[in-house]
C-alpha positions as CSV (number, residue, x, y, z in Angstrom):
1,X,-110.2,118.7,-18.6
2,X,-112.5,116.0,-17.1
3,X,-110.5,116.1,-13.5
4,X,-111.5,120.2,-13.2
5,X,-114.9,120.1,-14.0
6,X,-116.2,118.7,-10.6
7,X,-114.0,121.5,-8.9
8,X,-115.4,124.5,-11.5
9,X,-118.7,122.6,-10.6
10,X,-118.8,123.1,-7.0
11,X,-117.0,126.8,-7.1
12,X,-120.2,127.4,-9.3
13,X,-122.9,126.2,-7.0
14,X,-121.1,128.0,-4.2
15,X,-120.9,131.1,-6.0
16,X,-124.6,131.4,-6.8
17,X,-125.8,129.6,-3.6
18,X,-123.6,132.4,-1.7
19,X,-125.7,134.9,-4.3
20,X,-129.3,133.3,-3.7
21,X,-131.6,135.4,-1.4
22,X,-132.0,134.3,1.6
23,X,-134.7,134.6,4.7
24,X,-133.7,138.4,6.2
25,X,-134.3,139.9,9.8
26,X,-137.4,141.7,10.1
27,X,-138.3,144.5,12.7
28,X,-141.7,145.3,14.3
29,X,-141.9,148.2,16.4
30,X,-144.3,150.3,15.3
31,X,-148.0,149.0,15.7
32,X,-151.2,150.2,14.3
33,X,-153.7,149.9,16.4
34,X,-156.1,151.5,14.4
35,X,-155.8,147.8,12.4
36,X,-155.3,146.0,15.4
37,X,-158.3,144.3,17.5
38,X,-158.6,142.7,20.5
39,X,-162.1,140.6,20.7
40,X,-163.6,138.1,23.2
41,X,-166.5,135.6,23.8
42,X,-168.1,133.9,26.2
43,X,-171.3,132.4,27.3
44,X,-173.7,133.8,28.8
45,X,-177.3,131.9,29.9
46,X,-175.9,129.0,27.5
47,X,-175.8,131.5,24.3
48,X,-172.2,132.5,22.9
49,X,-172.0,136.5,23.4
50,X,-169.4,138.5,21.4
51,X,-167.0,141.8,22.4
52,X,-164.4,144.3,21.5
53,X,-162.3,146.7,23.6
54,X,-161.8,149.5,21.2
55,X,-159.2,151.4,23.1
56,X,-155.5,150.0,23.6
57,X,-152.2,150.6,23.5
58,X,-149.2,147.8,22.2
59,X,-145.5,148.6,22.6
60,X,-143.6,145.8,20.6
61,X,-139.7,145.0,19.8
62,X,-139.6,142.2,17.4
63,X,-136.6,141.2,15.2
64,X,-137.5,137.5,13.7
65,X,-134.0,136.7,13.9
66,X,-133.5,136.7,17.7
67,X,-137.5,136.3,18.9
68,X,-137.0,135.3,22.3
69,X,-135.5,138.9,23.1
70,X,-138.7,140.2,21.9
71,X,-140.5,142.6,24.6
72,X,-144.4,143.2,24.2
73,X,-147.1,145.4,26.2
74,X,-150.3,146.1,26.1
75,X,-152.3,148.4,27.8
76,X,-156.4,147.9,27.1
77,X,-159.0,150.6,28.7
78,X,-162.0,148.7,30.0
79,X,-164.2,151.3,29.9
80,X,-164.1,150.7,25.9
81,X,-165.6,147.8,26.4
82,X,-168.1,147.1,23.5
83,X,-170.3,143.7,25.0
84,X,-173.5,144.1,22.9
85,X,-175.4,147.3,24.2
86,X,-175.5,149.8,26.9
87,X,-176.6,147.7,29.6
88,X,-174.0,145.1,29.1
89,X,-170.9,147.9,28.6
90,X,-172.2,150.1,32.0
91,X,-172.6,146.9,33.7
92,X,-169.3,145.6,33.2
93,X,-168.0,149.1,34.5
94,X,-169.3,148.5,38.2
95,X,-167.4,147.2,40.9
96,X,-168.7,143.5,40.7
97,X,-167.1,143.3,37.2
98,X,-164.2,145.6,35.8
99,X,-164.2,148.4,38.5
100,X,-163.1,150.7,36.5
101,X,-163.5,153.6,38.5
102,X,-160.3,152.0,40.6
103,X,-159.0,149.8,37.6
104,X,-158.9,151.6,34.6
105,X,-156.9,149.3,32.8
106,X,-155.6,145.9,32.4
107,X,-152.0,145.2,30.9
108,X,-150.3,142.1,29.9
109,X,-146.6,142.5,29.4
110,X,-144.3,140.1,28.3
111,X,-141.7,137.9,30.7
112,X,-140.4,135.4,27.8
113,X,-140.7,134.1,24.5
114,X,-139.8,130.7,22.6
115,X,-140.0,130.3,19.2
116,X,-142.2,127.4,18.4
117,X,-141.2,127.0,14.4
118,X,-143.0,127.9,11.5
119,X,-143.9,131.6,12.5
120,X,-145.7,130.1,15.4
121,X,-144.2,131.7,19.0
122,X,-145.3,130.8,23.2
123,X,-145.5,134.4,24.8
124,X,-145.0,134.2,28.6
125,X,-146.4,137.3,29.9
126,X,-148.2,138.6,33.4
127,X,-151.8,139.5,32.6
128,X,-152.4,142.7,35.5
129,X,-156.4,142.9,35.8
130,X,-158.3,144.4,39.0
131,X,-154.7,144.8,40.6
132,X,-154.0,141.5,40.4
133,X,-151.3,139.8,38.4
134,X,-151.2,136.1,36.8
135,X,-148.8,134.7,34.6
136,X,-150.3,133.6,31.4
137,X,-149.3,131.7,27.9
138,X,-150.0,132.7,24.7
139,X,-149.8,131.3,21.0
140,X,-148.9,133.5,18.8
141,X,-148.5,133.2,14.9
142,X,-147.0,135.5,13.2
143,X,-148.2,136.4,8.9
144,X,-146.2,138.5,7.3
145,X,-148.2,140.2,4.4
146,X,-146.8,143.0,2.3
147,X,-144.6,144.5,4.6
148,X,-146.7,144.1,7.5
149,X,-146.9,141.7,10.2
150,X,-149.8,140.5,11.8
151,X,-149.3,138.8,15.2
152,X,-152.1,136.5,15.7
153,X,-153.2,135.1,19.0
154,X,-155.6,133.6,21.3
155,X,-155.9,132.7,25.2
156,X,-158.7,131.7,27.5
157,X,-158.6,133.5,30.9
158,X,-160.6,132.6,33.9
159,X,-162.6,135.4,35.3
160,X,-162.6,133.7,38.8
161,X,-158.8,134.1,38.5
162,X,-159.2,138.0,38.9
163,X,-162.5,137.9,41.0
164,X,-164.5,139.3,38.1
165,X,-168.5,138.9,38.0
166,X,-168.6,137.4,41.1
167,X,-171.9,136.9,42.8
168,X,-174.8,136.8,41.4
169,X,-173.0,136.3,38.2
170,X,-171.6,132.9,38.8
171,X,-171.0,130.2,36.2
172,X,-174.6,129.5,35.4
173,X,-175.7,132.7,34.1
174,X,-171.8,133.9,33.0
175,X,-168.6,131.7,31.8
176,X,-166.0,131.5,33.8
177,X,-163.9,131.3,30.8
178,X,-163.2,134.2,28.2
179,X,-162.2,133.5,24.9
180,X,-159.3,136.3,24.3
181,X,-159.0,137.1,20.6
182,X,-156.4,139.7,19.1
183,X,-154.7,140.8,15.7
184,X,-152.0,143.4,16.2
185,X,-151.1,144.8,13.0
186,X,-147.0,146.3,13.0
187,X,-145.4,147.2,9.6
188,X,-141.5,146.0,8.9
189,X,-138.8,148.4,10.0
């Protein structure tokens, strides 16, 4: 009996490896943006300043198992810009700034991803702001959480890149670089 125990032995641990649950695709295309946020800071007169845009729209096709076909879009409304009062918000409407009466929007849609390991994932994406378009980078990790994944991420984009604040509103009194924060929220499909 000796000589078939090491065959019974590996059948075994075949048998209940081949029974063991293992990592499974998972979907995102549905997100809620009413648990999603998109923040930002900057500087401004050497003090860090703090914002939200409370209006925005994600489309998202994620499937874990093949990432880099993943598609993603956003579409954020400047005029829900919150920066910290009245002023600040109606300021940032004008034409030196957003110019929202001629850009309503800004939208940042996705040209490639690579998976980076660990959850972690490079979006390649063209950021369209005051009708003009740059290609951008972003980290992204991904923490699923009971059923729901939340795809966090961060950039820093230059506002001399889209000709925003200009004037007046140089780098002394204003950053040149904004701190892009977001946390969209999708559940599994």
């Amino acid at each position: 009996m000796p000589p078939r125990f090491p065959r019974f032995a590996a059948l075994l641990a075949i048998l209940l490896v081949g029974t063991l649950p293992s990592a499974h695709a998972v979907e995102y295309t549905q997100v809620n943006t009413t648990a999603s946020k998109i923040s930002f800071t900057y500087n401004q007169f050497g003090s860090r300043a703090y914002g939200t845009f409370g209006k925005f729209d994600v489309t998202l096709d994620f499937d874990t198992q093949n990432p880099e076909s993943a598609q993603a879009k956003m579409i954020i409304d400047l005029a829900s810009i919150e920066a910290g009062g009245s002023d600040a918000n109606n300021e940032l409407q004008k034409p030196a700034w957003f110019n929202t009466a001629k850009y309503p929007v800004a939208t940042f849609e996705s040209t490639g991803v690579e998976a980076l390991g660990d959850q972690r994932y490079l979006i390649t994406g063209n950021l369209t702001l005051r009708g003009m378009t740059r290609e951008l980078q972003v980290k992204v990790q991904l923490k699923p959480e009971h059923a729901i994944g939340i795809f966090d991420g961060d950039i820093v984009v230059k506002r001399s890149d889209f000709n925003i604040g200009e004037g007046e509103w140089g780098d002394k009194v204003v950053s040149n670089d904004i701190s892009i924060r977001f946390r969209i929220v999708a559940p599994e499909q």
